[in-house]
DRENDRENKE-512261 format. One line per 4 residues: number of its first residue (from 1); their letters; for each residue z, x, y of N, C-alpha, C. Coordinates in Angstrom, 3 decimals, m for minus. Example, Ala and Ser with C-alpha at 12.3 -4.5 7.8 and 13.67 -1.06 7.14 Angstrom:
<pts>
1 = AS = 7.800,13.190,m5.690,7.800,12.300,m4.500,7.800,13.200,m3.300; 7.080,12.850,m2.250,7.140,13.670,m1.060,7.870,12.900,0.030;
</pts>
This chain:
<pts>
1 = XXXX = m18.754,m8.783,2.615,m17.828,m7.681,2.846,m18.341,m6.802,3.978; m17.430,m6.418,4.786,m17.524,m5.520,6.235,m18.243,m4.104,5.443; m19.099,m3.376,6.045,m19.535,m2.047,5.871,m18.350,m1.523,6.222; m17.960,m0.227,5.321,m17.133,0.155,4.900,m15.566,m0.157,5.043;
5 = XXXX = m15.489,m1.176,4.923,m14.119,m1.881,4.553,m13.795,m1.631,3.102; m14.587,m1.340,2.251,m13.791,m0.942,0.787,m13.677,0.811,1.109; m14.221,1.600,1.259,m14.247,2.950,2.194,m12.392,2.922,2.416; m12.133,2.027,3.872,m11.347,2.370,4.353,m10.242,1.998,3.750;
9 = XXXX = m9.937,0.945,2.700,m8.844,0.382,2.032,m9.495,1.263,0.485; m9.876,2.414,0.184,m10.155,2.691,m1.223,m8.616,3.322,m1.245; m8.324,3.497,m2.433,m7.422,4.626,m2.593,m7.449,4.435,m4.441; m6.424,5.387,m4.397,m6.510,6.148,m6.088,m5.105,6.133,m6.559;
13 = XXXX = m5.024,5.535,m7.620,m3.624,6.215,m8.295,m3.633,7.017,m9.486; m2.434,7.655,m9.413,m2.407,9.073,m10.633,m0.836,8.769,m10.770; m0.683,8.819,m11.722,0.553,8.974,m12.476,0.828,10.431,m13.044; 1.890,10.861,m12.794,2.048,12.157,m13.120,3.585,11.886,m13.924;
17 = XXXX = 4.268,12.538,m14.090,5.383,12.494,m15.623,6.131,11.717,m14.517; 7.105,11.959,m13.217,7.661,11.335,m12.921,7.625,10.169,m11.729; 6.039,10.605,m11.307,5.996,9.683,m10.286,4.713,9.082,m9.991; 4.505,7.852,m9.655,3.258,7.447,m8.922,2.713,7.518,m7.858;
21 = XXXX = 1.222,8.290,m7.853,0.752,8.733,m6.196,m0.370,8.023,m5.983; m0.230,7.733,m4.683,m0.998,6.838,m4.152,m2.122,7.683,m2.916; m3.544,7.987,m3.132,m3.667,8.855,m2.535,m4.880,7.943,m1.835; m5.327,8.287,m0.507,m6.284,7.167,0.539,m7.001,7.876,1.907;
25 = XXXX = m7.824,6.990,1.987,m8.559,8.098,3.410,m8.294,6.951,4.194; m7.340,6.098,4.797,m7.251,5.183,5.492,m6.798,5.543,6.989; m6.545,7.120,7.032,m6.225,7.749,8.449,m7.702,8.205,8.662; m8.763,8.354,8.319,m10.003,9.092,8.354,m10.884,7.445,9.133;
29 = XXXX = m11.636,8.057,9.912,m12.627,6.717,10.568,m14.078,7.590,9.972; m14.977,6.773,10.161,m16.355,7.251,9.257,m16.733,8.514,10.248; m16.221,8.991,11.345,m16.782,10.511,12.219,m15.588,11.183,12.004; m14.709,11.653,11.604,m14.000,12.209,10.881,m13.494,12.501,9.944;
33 = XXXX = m14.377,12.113,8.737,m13.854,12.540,7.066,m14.027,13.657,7.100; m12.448,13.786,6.244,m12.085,15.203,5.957,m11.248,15.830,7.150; m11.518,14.802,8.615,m10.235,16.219,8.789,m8.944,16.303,8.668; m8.461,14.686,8.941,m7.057,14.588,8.501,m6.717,14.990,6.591;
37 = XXXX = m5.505,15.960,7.239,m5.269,16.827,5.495,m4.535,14.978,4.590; m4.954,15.557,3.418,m4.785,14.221,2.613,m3.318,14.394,2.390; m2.319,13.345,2.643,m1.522,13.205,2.580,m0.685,11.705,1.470; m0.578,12.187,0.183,m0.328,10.856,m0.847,1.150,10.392,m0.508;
41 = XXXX = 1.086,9.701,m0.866,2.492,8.801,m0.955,2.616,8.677,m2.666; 4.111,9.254,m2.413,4.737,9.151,m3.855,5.821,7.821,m3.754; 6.041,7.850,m4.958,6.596,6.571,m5.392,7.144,6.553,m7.312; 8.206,6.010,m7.235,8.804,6.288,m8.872,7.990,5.581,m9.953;
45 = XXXX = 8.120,5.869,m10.521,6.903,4.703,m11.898,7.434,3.618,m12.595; 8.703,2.941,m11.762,8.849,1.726,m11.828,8.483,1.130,m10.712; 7.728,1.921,m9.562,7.246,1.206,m8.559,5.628,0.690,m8.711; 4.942,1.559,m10.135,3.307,1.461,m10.365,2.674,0.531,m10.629;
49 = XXXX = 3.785,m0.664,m10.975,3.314,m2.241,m11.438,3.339,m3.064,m10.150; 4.048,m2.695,m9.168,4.119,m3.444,m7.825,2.895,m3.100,m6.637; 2.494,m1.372,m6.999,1.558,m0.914,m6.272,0.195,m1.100,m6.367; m0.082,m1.420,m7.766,m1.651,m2.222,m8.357,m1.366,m3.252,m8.058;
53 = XXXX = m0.624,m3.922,m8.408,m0.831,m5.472,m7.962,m0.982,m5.720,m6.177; m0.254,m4.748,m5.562,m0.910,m4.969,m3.996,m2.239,m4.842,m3.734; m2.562,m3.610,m4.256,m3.833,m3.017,m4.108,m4.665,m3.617,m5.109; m4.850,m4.256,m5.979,m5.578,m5.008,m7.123,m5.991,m6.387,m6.214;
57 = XXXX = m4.973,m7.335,m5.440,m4.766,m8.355,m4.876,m5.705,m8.534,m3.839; m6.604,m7.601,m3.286,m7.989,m7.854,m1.955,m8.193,m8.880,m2.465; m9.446,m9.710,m2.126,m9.253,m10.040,m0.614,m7.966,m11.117,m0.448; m7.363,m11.567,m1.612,m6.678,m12.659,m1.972,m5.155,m12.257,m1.178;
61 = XXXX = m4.037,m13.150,m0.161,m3.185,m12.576,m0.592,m2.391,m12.998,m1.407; m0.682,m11.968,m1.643,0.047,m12.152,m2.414,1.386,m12.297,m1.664; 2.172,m13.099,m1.861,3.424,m12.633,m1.222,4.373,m11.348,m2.270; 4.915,m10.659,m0.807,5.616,m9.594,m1.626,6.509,m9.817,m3.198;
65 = XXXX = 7.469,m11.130,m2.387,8.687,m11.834,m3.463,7.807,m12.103,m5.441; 6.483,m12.147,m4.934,5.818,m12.095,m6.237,5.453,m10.883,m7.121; 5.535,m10.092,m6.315,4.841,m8.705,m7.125,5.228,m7.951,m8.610; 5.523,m7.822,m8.965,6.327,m7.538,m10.340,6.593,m5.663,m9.802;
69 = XXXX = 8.205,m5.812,m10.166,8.636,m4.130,m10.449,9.731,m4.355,m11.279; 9.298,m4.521,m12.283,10.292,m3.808,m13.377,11.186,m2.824,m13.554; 11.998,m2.564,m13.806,13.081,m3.495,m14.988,13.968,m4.843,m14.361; 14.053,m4.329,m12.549,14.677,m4.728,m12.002,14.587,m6.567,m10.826;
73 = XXXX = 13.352,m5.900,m10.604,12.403,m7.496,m9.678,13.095,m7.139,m8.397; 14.270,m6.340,m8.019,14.507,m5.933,m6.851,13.094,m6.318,m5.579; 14.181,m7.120,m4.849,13.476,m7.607,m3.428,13.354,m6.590,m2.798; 14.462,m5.770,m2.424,14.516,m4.149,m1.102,13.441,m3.840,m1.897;
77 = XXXX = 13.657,m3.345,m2.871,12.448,m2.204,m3.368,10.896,m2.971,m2.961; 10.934,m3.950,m3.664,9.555,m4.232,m3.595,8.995,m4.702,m1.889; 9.985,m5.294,m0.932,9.529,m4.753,0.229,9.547,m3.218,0.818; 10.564,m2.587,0.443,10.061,m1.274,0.580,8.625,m0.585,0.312;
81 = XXXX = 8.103,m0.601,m0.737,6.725,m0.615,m1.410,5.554,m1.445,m0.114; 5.729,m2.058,m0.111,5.081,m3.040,0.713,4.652,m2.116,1.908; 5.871,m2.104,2.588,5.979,m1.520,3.700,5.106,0.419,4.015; 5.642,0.583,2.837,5.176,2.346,2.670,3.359,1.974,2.985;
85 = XXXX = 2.810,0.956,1.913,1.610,0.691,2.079,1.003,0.601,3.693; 1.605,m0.470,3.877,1.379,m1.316,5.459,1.195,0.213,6.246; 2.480,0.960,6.388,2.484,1.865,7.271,1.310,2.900,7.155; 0.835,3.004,5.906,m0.349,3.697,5.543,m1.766,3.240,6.392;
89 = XXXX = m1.762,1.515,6.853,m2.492,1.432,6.961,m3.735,0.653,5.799; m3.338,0.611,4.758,m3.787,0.568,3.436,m3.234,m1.206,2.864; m2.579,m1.369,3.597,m1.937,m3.129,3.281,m1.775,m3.742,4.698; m2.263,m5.108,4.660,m2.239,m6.296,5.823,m1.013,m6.584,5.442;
93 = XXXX = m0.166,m7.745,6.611,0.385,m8.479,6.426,0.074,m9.709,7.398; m0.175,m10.623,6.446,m0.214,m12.085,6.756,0.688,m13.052,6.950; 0.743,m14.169,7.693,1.567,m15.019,8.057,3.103,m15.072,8.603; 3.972,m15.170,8.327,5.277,m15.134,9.561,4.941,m14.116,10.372;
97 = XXXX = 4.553,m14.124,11.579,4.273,m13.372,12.720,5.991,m12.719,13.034; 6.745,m13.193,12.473,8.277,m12.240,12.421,8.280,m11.367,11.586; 7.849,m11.699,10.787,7.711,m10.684,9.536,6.930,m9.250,9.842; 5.452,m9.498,10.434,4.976,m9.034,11.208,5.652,m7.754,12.108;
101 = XXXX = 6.291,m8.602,13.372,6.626,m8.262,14.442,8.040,m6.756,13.836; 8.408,m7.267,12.696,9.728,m6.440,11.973,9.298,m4.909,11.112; 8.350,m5.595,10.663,7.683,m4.193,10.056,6.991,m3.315,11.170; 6.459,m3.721,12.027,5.675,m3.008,13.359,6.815,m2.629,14.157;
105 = XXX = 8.056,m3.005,14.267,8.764,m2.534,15.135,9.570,m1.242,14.091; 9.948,m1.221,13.030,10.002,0.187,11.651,9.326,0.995,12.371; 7.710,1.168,12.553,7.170,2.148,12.409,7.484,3.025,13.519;
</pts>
């Protein structure tokens, strides 16, 4: 494992009554902790079974279409999820270089 590669992909979840937060220092490089203000990403708590399993899933990957979000298994959502991650910085995406190229052109 890379020196601080678990550092930069750590993050935390908290469940609070209505929502799941996803909180990360993945905007911070090791000469700047702390200055970027922490900024979590919320998310509903039928999204909290899709968001461990991304983040549970290092070094291995997963395809999105697998992830479990209950009640529904909704595809949008669970690429949505995906994506919130990615943009964080906090999730890779591997293989179709379209797939790729689609989410990088979002941001």
């Amino acid at each position: 494992e890379q020196p601080g590669h678990k550092e930069a992909h750590q993050a935390a979840e908290e469940a609070e009554p209505s929502v799941a937060v996803v909180y990360h220092c993945a905007d911070n490089s090791r000469g700047q902790r702390g200055e970027n203000p922490i900024c979590p990403l919320e998310f509903g708590l039928d999204d909290a079974p899709a968001i461990e399993a991304l983040l549970n899933a290092h070094p291995d990957p997963v395809m999105v279409k697998d992830i479990p979000r209950p009640p529904t298994e909704d595809l949008d959502e669970k690429i949505s999820i995906a994506e919130a991650l990615f943009k964080e910085g906090i999730l890779m995406v591997h293989g179709d270089q379209k797939l790729s190229q689609s989410i990088n052109n979002k941001m």
